[in-house]
C-alpha positions as CSV (number, residue, x, y, z in Angstrom):
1,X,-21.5,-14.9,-12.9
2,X,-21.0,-14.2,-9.3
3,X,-17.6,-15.4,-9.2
4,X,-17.1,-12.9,-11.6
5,X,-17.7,-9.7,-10.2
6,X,-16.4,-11.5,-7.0
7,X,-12.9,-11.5,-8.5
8,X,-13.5,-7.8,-10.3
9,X,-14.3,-6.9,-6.7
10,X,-11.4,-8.5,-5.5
11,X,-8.9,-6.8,-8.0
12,X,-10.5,-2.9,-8.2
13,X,-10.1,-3.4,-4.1
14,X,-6.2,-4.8,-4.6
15,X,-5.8,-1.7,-7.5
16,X,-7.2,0.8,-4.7
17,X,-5.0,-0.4,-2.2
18,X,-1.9,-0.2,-4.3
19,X,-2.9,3.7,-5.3
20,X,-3.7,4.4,-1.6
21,X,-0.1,3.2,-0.2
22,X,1.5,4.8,-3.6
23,X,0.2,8.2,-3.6
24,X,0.8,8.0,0.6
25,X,4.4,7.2,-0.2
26,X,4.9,9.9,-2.6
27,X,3.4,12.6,-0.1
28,X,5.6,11.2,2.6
29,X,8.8,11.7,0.4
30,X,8.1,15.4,0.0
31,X,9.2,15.4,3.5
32,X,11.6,12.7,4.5
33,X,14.0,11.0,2.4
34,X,12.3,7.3,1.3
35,X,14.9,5.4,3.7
36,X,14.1,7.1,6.7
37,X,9.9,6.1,5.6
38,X,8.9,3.8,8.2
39,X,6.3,1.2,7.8
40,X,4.4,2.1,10.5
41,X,4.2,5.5,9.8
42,X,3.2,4.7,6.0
43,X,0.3,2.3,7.4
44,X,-1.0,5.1,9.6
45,X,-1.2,8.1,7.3
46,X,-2.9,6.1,4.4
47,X,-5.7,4.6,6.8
48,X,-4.3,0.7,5.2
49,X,-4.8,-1.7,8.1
50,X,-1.1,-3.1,8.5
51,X,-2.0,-6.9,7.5
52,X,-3.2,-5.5,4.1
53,X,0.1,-3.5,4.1
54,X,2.2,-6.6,4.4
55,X,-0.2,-9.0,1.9
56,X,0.8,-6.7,-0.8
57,X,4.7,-6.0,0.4
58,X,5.8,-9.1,2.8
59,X,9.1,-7.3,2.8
60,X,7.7,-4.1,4.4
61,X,8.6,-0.5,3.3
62,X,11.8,-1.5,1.7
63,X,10.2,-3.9,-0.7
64,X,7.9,-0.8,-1.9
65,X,10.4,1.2,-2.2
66,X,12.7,-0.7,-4.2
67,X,9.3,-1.5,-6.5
């Protein structure tokens, strides 16, 4: 049962990640055009530490973008 909720853990963390970087993203284009988006400055402004940003996007901002 505990590897249950350990894997529902797992996934509702993954799902909050994704809307954290995603609704980050979309505040940043309201001022810059998506190219000019850096990864850094994506990482900073949603709080994501930048390992977790790369385990869900290995190809950094451009990969996300192109999502």
């Amino acid at each position: 049962m505990s590897d249950k909720m350990d894997i529902e853990d797992r996934n509702h963390a993954y799902r909050r990640t994704e809307e954290t970087l995603w609704n980050t993203l979309l505040k940043l284009i309201k001022t810059k055009l998506p190219e000019n988006i850096k990864a850094k400055e994506l990482i900073r402004e949603s709080g994501i530490n930048q390992s977790t940003f790369y385990s869900h996007y290995p190809g950094g901002i451009k990969e996300m973008i192109d999502a």
